[in-house]
C-alpha positions as CSV (number, residue, x, y, z in Angstrom):
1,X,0.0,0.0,0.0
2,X,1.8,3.5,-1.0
3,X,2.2,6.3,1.2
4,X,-0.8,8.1,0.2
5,X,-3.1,4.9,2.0
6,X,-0.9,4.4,5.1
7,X,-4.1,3.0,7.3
8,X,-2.8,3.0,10.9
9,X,-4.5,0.1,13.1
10,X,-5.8,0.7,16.6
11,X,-3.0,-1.5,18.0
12,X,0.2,0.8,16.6
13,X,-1.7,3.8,18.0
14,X,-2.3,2.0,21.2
15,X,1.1,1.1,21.6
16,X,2.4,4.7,20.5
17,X,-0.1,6.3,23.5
18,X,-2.1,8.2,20.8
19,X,-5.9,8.2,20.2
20,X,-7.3,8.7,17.1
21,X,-10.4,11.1,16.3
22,X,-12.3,8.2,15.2
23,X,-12.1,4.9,14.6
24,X,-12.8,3.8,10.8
25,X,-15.1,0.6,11.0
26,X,-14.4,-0.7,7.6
27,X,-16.8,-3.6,7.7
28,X,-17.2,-6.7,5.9
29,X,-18.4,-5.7,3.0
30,X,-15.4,-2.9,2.2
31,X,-12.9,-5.4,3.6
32,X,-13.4,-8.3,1.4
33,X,-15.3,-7.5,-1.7
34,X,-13.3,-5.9,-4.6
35,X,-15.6,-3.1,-5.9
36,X,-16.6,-2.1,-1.9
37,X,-12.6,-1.9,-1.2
38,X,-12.8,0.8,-3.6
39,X,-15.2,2.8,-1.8
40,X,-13.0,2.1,1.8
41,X,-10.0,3.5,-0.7
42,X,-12.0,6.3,-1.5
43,X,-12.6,7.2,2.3
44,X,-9.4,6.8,3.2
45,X,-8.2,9.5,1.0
46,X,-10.8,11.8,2.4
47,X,-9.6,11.1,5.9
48,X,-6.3,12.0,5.0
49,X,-6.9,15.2,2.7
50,X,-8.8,16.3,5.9
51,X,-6.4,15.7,8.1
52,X,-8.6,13.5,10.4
53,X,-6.8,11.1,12.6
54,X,-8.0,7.5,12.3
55,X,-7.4,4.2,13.0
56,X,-9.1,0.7,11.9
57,X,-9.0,-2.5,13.8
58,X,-7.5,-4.6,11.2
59,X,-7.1,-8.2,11.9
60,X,-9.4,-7.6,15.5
61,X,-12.2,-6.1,13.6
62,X,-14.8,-9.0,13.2
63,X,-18.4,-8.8,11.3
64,X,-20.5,-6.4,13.4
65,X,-23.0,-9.5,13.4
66,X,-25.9,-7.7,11.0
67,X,-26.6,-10.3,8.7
68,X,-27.2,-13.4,11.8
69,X,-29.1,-11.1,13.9
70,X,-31.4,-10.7,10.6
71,X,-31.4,-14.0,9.4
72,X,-32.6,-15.0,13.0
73,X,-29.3,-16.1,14.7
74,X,-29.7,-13.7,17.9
75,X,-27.0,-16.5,20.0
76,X,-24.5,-15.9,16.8
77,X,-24.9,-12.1,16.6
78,X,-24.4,-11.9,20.7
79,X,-21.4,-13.8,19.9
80,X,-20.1,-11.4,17.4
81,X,-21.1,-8.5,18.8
82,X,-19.4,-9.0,22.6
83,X,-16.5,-9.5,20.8
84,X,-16.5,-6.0,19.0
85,X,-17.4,-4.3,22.0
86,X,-14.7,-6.1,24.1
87,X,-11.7,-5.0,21.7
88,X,-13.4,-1.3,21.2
89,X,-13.9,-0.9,25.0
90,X,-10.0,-1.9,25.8
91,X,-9.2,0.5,23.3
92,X,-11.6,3.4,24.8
93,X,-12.8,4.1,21.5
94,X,-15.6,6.9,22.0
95,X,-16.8,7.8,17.6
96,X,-16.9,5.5,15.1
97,X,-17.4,6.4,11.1
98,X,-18.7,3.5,8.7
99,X,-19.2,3.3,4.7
100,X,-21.7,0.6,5.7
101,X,-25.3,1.7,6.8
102,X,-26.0,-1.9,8.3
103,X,-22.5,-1.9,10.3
104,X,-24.0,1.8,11.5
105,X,-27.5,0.3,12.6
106,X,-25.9,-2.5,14.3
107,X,-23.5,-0.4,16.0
108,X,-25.4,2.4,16.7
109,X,-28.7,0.6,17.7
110,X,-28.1,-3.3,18.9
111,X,-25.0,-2.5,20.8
112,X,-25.7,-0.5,23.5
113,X,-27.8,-3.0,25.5
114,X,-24.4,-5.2,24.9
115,X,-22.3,-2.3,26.9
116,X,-21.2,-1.0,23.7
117,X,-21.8,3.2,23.7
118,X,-20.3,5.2,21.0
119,X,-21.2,8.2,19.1
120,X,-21.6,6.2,15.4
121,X,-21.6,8.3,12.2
122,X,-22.2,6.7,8.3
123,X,-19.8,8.3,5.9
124,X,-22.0,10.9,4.6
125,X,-22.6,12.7,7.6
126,X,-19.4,12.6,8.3
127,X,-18.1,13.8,5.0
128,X,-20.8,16.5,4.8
129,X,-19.6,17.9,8.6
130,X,-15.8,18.0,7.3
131,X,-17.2,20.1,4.5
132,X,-19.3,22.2,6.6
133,X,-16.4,22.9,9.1
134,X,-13.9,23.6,6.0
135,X,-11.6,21.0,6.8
136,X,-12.1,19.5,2.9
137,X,-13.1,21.7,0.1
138,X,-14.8,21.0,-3.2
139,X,-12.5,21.5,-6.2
140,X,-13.1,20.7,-9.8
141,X,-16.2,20.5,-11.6
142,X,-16.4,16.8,-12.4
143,X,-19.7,16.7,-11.4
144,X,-21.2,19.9,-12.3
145,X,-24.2,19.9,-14.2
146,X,-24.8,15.8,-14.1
147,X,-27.9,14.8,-12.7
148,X,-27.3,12.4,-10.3
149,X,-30.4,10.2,-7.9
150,X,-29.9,9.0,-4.9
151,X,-30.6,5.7,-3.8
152,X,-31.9,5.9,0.2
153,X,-30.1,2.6,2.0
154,X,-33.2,1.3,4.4
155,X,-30.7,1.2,7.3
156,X,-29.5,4.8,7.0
157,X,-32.6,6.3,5.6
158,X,-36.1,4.7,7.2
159,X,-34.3,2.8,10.0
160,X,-32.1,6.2,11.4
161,X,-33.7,9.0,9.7
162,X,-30.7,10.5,7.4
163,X,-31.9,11.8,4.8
164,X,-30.3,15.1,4.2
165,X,-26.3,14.4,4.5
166,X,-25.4,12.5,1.2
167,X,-28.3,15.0,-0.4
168,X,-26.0,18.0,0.6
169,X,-22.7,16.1,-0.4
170,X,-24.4,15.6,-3.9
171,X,-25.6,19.3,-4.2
172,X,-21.9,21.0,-3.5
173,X,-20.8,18.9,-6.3
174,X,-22.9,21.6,-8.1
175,X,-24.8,18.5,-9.9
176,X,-28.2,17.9,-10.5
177,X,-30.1,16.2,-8.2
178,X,-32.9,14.0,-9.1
179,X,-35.0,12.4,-6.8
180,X,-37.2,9.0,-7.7
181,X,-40.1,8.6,-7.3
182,X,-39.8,6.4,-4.3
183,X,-37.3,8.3,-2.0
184,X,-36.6,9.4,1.5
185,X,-39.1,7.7,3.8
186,X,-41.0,6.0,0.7
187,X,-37.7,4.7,-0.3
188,X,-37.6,1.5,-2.2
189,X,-35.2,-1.8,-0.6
190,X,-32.7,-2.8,-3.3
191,X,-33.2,-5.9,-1.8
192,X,-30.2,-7.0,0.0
193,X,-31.3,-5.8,3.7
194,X,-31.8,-8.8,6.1
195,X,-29.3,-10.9,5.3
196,X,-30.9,-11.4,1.8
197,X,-27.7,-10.0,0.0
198,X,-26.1,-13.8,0.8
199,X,-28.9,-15.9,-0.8
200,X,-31.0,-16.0,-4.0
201,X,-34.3,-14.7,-3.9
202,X,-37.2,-16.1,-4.1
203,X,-38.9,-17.0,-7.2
204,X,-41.5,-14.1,-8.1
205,X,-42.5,-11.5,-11.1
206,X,-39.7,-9.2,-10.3
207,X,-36.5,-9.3,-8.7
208,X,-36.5,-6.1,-6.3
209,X,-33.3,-4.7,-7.5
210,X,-34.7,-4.4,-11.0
211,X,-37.7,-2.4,-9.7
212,X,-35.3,-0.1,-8.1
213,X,-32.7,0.0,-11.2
214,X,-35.9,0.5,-13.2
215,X,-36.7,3.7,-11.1
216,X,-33.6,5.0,-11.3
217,X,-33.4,5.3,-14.5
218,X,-36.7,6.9,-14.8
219,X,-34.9,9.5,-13.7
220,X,-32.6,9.8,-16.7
221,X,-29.6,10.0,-14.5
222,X,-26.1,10.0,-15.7
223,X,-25.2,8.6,-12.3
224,X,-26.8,6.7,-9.3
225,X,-25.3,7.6,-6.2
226,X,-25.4,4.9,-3.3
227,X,-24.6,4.9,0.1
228,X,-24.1,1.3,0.9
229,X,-21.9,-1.7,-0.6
230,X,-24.4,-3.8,-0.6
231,X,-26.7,-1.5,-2.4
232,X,-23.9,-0.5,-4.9
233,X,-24.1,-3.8,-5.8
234,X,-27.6,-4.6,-6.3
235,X,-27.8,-1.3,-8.4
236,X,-24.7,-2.4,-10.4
237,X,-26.2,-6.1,-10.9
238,X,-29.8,-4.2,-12.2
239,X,-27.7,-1.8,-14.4
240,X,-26.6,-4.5,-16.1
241,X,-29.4,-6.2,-16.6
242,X,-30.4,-3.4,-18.2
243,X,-27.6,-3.4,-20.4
244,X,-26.8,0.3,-19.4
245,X,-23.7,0.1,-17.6
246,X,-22.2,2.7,-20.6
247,X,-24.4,5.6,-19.9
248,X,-25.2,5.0,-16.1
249,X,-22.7,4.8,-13.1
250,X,-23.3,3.6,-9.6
251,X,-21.0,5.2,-7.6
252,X,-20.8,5.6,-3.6
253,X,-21.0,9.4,-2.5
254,X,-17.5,9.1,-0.7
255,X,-15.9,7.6,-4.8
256,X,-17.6,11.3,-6.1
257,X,-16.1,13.4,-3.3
258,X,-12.4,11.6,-4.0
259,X,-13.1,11.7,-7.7
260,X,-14.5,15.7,-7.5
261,X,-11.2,16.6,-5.7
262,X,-9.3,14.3,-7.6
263,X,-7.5,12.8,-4.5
C-alpha cells in the first residue's frame, strides 16, 4: 500500500499512547469485496486530505454480526457483537465512522444494550460535517451539471432518519439532483437488507433490485449515487441487466467526493 493509503491500526496507535479522532469501521463488506474496497480507498483518501486522525482494527475487527441477527441467529450475533465491544472498549474508543449503513444500525442501535456506547456516524454525515467545518473543500467541476439520484439505503434512511447528508454532499458537487419517485421515507429496498444480500431470492414477477434499477433510471440520471456496498451492488447487478452500464454509473457518495477533488 503507498504512502498516500498508510491506514494505521488501533493496535500501533495504542502502543504509540495516541488516540485517534475516530475509529474507521471498515466492515465486511469494504474489507473483502473488490468493488466495496474501492469505496473504503476512496474514504481513506478523504480522511487524509482532511487531516482526520484515524485508526481501523485490522485483523481484531470481526463482522458487526448484521446479517445473523437478521437471518434470525440472535445467539451468533451476541457472539459477534461482545466480541466488538470487548476489543473497542479496551481501546476506549468513543466515535466511530462507517461506509456501511448496516454496520451503522448494528453499532449504533443493537450495541448498547451489549455495553457498547459510541457516538456512530455513516460516511455521509461525516463527509458532509468536514465540509461544513472547511476541513475539505470541493474542487473541480467533475460533477457539475450531471444529474445524479440518490438511492436511500433502508438502514440509513427509514431505520435512522438520514436523509439530508449525502443529499447535501451531492448538491456542493454543483450537480443535479434528481429524486425518484420512491425516495426518502418512501424509499424503495434494493433488496439486500436482512441478510438477503447472501442468498438468492425467491422465485416471483420481479427481482427487487430491477424495480429499483428500473426507477432509477426513470430518472434519466447519468449517475446513481449509493450509500451502501451492498446497495452498490444490487444497483450495479440491475444496471446491467439493463444493459446500461455505458451511460449509467453507480457510484458511492465518498468515490464522487475523491473523484470531485481528484484525490
Amino acid at each position: 500500500m503507498n504512502e498516500e493509503l498508510k491506514v494505521p491500526t488501533m493496535a500501533e496507535l495504542f502502543a504509540a499512547g495516541k488516540e485517534p479522532e475516530v475509529l474507521f469501521w471498515v466492515g465486511c463488506a469494504g474489507s473483502f469485496d473488490d468493488r466495496a474496497k474501492r469505496i473504503t480507498k476512496a474514504l481513506v483518501k478523504i480522511l487524509h486530505k482532511a487531516r482526520v486522525s484515524f485508526a481501523v482494527l485490522g485483523t481484531e475487527e470481526s463482522c458487526t454480526g448484521d446479517p445473523a441477527k437478521r437471518a434470525g441467529n440472535e445467539f451468533l450475533f451476541q457472539m459477534q457483537a461482545v466480541t466488538n465491544i470487548e476489543v473497542m472498549n479496551a481501546y476506549g474508543i468513543k466515535s466511530i465512522v462507517t461506509a456501511c449503513p448496516h454496520c451503522f444500525n448494528t453499532i449504533k442501535n443493537e450495541y448498547p444494550g451489549l455495553g457498547g456506547n459510541y457516538q456512530v456516524m455513516h460516511h455521509t454525515q461525516f463527509i458532509n460535517k468536514l465540509l461544513e467545518d472547511g476541513r475539505i473543500t470541493m474542487e473541480g467541476g467533475r460533477y457539475k451539471g450531471k444529474k445524479i439520484t440518490f438511492h436511500d439505503p433502508c438502514y440509513l434512511g427509514r431505520a435512522n432518519n438520514v436523509y439530508e447528508a449525502p443529499r447535501k454532499i451531492i448538491e456542493k458537487l454543483d450537480a443535479h439532483l434528481v429524486e425518484m419517485k420512491n425516495c426518502r421515507k418512501k424509499g424503495l429496498c434494493c433488496g439486500a437488507g436482512g441478510a438477503q444480500m447472501f442468498k438468492e431470492p425467491e422465485k416471483g414477477d420481479k427481482d427487487v433490485n430491477i424495480e429499483r434499477t428500473e426507477q432509477a433510471l426513470e430518472t434519466k440520471a447519468d449517475i446513481i449515487a449509493a450509500g451502501c456496498p451492498f446497495c452498490n451492488t444490487m444497483m450495479t447487478d440491475g444496471i446491467k441487466n439493463k444493459e446500461k452500464e455505458a451511460s449509467v454509473k453507480v457510484m458511492d457518495i465518498a468515490e464522487l467526493i475523491a473523484n470531485a477533488n481528484d484525490l
